[in-house]
N, C-alpha and C positions, 0 to 999 in steps of 0.2 A: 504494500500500500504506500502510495505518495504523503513525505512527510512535506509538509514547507514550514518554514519557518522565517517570519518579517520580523527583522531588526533595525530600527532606526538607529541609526548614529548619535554617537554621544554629543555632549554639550559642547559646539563650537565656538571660536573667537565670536563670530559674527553673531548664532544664538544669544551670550553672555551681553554684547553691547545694546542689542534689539530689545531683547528683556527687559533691561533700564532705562533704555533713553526711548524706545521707538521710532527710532532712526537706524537706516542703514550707513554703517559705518566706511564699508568701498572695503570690507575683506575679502580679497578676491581670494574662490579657493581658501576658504577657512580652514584653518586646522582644530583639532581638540583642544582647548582648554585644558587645564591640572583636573580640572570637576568631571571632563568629559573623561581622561584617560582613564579617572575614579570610576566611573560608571560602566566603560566596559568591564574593566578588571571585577567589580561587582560580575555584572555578568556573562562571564567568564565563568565564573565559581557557578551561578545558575544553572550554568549548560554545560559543567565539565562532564555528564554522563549521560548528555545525548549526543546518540549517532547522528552523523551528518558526512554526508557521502562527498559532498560539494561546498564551496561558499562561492555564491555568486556576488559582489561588489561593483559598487558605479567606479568610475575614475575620479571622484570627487575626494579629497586627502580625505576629510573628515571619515567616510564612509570607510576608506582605505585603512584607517589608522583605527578604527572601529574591530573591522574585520579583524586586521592582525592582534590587536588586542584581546579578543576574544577568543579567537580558536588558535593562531599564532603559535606552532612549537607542537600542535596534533598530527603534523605529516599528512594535511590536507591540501589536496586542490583547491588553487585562486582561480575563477575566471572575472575579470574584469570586463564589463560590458557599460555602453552609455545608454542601450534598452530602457533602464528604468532610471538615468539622471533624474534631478531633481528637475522640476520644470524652471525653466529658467524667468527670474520676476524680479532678484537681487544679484547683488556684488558676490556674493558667497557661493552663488550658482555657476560663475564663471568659472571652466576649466584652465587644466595649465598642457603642453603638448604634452604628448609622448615621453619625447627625450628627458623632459624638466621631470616627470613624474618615474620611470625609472633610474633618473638617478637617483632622485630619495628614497625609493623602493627596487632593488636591484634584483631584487629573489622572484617578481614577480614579470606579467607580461604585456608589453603596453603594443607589441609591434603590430595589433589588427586595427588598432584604432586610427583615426583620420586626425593631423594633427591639432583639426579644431572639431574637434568630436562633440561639443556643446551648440545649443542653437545658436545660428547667427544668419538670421534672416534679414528682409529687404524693411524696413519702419522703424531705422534705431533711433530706442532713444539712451544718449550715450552714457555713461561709455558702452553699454551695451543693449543688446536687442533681448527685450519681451518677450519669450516666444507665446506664441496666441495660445490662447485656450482652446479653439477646437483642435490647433494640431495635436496637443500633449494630450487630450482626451484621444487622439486617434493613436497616440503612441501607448498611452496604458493600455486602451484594447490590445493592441499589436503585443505587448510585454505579458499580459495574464496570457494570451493565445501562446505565445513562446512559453512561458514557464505548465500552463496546463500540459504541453506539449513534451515538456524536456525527459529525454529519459532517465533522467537520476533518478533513485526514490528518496532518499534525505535531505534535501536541498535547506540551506542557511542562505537566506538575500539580507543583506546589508544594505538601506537607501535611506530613506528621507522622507518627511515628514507629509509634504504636500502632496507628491506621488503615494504614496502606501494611503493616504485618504481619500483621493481619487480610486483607487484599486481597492480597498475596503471600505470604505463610507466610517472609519475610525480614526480618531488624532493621535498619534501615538507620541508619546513624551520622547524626550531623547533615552535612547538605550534599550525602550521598550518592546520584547518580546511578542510578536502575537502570531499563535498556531493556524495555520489559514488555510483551505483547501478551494481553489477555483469554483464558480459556480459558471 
């Protein structure tokens, strides 16, 4: 039987600033936070004795740094995919290329990606582009039809917060685990 498993990423720079001020701060590509690192390492311990066949992960650090935090040192398959990015609407949404992202992550594999793998569509408004609502709605369909699809049965996704509420109709707090089976 297919397991999945949605994990939002822990408490980012960008998250931390947004909280207090309600302003986007231009953290491009945020990374964890000392509270975010806390929160996977928490769950970590949550999920140190379930099976997971896979972890799928956005290119996005936070998510990236999530992942590893979590399963990190189990002798698990990374796939990194931008299927389920976060929709892009802030600074924090913007990705970094390829090359920028495996050199801080060496272990793992950026070479399928496009080197701007994040939206960047035609209505910017700057420094980056919106990407529309209807498209990301047609990319979450596209992303539940891919993972209903996937042939692993244990799958761990690592993503974010707006996407996984789009795909579930739930907000998940940072870090939060939720058991999900495609309808």
């Amino acid at each position: 039987m297919k397991s999945i498993l949605l994990i939002r990423h822990g408490q980012s720079t960008f998250n931390a600033h947004y909280e207090k001020t309600g302003e986007d701060p231009g953290h491009f590509d945020a990374r964890l936070t000392e509270l975010g690192e806390t929160q996977a390492a928490a769950t970590r311990q949550l999920l140190a004795d379930e099976q997971v066949d896979l972890v799928i992960t956005t290119p996005l650090t936070r998510a990236i740094q999530t992942g590893l935090g979590i399963f990190g040192g189990r002798d698990l398959p990374f796939y990194i995919t931008c299927r389920h990015r976060e929709r892009l609407e802030s600074s924090c949404d913007v990705g970094r290329s390829p090359s920028e992202l495996k050199h801080d992550f060496p272990a793992l594999d950026f070479d399928h990606l496009d080197d701007v793998w994040w939206h960047n569509g035609p209505g910017s408004k700057a420094p980056f582009t919106t990407e529309p609502h209807s498209l990301f709605e047609k990319r979450v369909h596209a992303f539940r039809t891919w993972l209903t699809d996937h042939p692993t049965a244990k799958l761990a996704v690592v993503g974010h917060g707006t996407f996984f509420h789009s795909l579930t109709g739930h907000w998940m707090q940072n870090c939060e685990v939720q058991r999900w089976q495609p309808t």
